[in-house]
LOZALUM-981842 format. One record per residue (C-alpha): x negated, y negated, z negated; residue in one letter. Coordinates in steps of 0.5 Angstrom, whole numbers, plus 500, padded with zeros to 3 digits. Layout:
BEGIN
XYZA...
END
This chain:
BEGIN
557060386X549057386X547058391X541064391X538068397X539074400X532077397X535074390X541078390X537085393X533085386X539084382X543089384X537095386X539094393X535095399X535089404X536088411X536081414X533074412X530074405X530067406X538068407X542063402X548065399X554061396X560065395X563072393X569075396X571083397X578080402X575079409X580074409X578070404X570069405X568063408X561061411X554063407X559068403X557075401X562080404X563086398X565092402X570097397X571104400X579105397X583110397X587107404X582102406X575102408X571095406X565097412X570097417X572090415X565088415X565084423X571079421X568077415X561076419X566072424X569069418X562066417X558072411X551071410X550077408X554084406X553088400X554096403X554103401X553105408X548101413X552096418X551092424X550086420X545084415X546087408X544090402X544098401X546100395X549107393X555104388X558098390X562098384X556098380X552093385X557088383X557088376X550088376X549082381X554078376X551080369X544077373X547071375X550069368X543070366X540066371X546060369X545060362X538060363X539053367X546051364X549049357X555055358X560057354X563064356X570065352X573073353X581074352X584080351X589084348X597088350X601082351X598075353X591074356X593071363X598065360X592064354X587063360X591060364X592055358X585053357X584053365X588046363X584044357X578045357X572041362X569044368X572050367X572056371X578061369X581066373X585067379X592071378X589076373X583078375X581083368X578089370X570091373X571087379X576082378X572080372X565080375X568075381X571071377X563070374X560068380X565063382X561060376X556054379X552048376X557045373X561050370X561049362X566053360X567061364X574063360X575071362X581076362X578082359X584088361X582095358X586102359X581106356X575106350X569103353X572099359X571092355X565095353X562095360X566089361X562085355X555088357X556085364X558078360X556077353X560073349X561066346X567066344X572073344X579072342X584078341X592076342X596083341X595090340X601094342X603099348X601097354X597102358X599107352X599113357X591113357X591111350X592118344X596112339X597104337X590106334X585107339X588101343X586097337X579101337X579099345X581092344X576091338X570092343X571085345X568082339X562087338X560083345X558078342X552074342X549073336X552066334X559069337X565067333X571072333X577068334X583073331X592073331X593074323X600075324X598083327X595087322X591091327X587085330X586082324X582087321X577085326X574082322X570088319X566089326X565082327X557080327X559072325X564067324X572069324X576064326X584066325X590063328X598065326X605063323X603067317X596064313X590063318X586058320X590055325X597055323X605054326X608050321X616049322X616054328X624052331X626053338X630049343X633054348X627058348X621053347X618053341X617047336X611046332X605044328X598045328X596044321X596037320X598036327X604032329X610037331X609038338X614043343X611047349X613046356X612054356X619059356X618064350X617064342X612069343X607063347X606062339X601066339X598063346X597056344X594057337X589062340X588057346X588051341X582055336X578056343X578048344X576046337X571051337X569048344X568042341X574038344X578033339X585037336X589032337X588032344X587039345X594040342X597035346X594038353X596046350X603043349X604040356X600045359X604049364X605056368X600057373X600064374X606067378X611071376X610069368X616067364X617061371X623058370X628056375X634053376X637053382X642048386X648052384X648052377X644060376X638059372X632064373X627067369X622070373X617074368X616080374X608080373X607085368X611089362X610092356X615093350X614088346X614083352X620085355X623084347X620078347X623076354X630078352X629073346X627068350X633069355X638068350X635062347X635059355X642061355X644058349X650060349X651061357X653069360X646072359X645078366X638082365X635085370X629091367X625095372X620101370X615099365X608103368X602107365X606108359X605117360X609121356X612116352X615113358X621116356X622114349X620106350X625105356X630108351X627103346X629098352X636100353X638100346X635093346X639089351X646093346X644090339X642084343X648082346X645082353X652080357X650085364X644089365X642092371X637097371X633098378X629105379X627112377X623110372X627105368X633110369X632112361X634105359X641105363X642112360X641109352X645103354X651107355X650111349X649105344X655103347X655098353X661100356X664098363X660093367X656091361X650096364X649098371X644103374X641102382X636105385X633100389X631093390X636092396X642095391X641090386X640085390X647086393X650088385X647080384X650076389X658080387X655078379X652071378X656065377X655058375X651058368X649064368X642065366X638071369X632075367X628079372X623083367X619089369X612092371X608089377X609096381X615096380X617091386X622087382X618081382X619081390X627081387X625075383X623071389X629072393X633070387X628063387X629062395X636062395X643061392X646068390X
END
């Protein structure tokens, strides 16, 4: 962060100051644990934790300055909505780095993909600021902002939305250069009344444009595509189907998709899963319009890897078992795309699929895990455990599609499926472990990466 004073932030946020107006600060945090000296401290009240209890160890830790909705031992700036406090201090703090720097800011969204897509640019684009994990929503995105300094060229954002307007208020915080939409599909349904107001939740991207801002689409989803109406300028598309920014010869080498771009020489991604497709081209159309050389940018997308954990990370551990650990987050359309992958990693090989519940999905939750489980019969997925209550659906049209015997197994727990694991796997198997980030599965996928079953 550039460094700014006490008195600064008090203005941009409508706060009252208690302490030095003279007091700099050069850091954002809401974790006490993570702050550093000359850091403001941000107190969250939560539904189990008090961030105002916190404020002496994040002053011990060296914080210059706290932002509080209720008064401390320590100097601070009141405000009645810390929330919106911080949304507030980082659209002013954008402000205040466009007007000193030549800054490019690039938003992502969509159903499936923004992490790897923004992990992709983190490795290509110069004095770039993205991210950490998946930092999406109305506090992520504006820390993620203020971790911007005077050498940041290029501020890549994730843009989550779970309801109409969350992008809306996300973009008014920091409008756009470059917006770019990846997919629209089932995550979140359960606040969401159909496919189509997502589509409408997502387009909101692309409506936060500056003036001059390019809408960077998937041609390959019609519901993205027709984007383009609502877009003020420039519309730059990408896709296998007709597009700017086209794969061309899309073939697969147990799972790693092979490619051209155009004219561009034929490549193959060092990331796990066709559906990557999607994420290279539109990392690929964000580079070019950042002025980067084609040639180089493909290159870069192309070598690039996973950054974020638990995303499509691949393992193959000592005793011939490979993992495939994409245990952060689930929807529909990625557990298919998940399953496709792990039958190409495979290639051939015994293929063992381990499924928790996919969350946030309201009432259709049972319908889409019935989708899951007659998915894993038509495609051939040697053994599948399901894990949890809320998958338990999945198991039960496994059953009925016709996954007799040991082709399909139902566990309650973690700890349960880890034992059914240690009994199942042998060499040259390959494992999945898919689920939403809330079901805990990804704890299960660690285990299976830290050892031998």
């Amino acid at each position: 962060m550039r460094p700014v004073s006490a008195q600064w932030i008090a203005n941009a946020v409508s706060g009252t100051l208690a302490g030095d107006v003279d007091t700099m600060v050069s850091g954002v945090d809401k974790d006490s644990r993570a702050i550093q000296p000359g850091w403001l401290y941000v107190a969250f009240v939560g539904e189990r934790v008090d961030g105002h209890d916190y404020v002496p160890q994040a002053m011990a830790a060296g914080a210059a300055l706290c932002l509080v909705s209720e008064p401390v031992d320590a100097p601070h700036v009141l405000v009645v909505d810390v929330q919106a406090a911080l949304g507030a201090l980082a659209r002013a703090y954008l402000a205040l780095l466009r007007t000193e720097n030549e800054l490019t800011v690039i938003g992502i969204t969509g159903s499936n993909g923004k992490t790897t897509t923004k992990d992709l640019l983190a490795q290509v684009l110069p004095d770039v600021v993205a991210p950490v994990g998946s930092f999406n929503n109305e506090i992520g995105m504006p820390l993620t902002v203020l971790r911007a300094d005077a050498s940041t060229r290029h501020l890549v954002l994730e843009m989550g939305a779970s309801g109409l307007g969350h992008i809306d208020y996300l973009t008014s915080i920091a409008p756009l250069d470059i917006a770019v939409v990846l997919t629209v599909g089932t995550a979140h349904m359960g606040e969401y009344a159909s496919p189509d107001d997502v589509a409408v939740a997502k387009s909101e991207i692309v409506k936060g444009l500056v003036p001059g801002g390019v809408a960077i689409l998937n041609a390959d989803d019609a519901r993205v595509a027709a984007m383009a109406a609502v877009a003020a300028g420039d519309v730059v598309t990408f896709g296998t189907s007709e597009s700017t920014h086209r794969a061309i010869g899309l073939t697969s080498d147990r799972g790693r998709a092979s490619f051209e771009i155009g004219a561009l020489p034929r490549r193959t991604l060092t990331l796990v899963g066709e559906h990557h497709v999607t994420n290279a081209l539109a990392a690929f159309s964000v580079a070019l319009q950042c002025g980067l050389d084609a040639e180089q940018a493909w290159e870069s997308i192309a070598a690039a890897r996973p950054l974020s954990a638990h995303r499509m990370a691949l393992t193959e551990r000592p005793d011939g078992v490979t993992v495939i650990d994409d245990a952060y987050n689930a929807s529909i359309e990625s557990v298919r795309a998940a399953l496709r992958a792990l039958k190409l990693v495979a290639d051939g090989g015994r293929t063992v699929a381990v499924l928790g519940e996919i969350r946030e999905l309201g009432e259709s939750s049972i319908a889409i895990h019935e989708q899951i489980g007659t998915e894993v019969v038509r495609l051939r997925i040697d053994r599948t455990i399901i894990v949890g209550a809320g998958a338990r659906a999945a198991y039960v049209a496994a059953v009925r599609e016709g996954s007799w015997g040991d082709e399909a197994a139902y566990v309650a727990t973690l700890d349960e499926a880890r034992a059914l694991l240690e009994e199942t796997l042998r060499p040259g198997d390959t494992v999945l472990v898919k689920a939403s980030h809330g079901s805990g599965l990804w704890e299960l996928a660690d285990q299976l990466v830290g050892g031998d079953a």
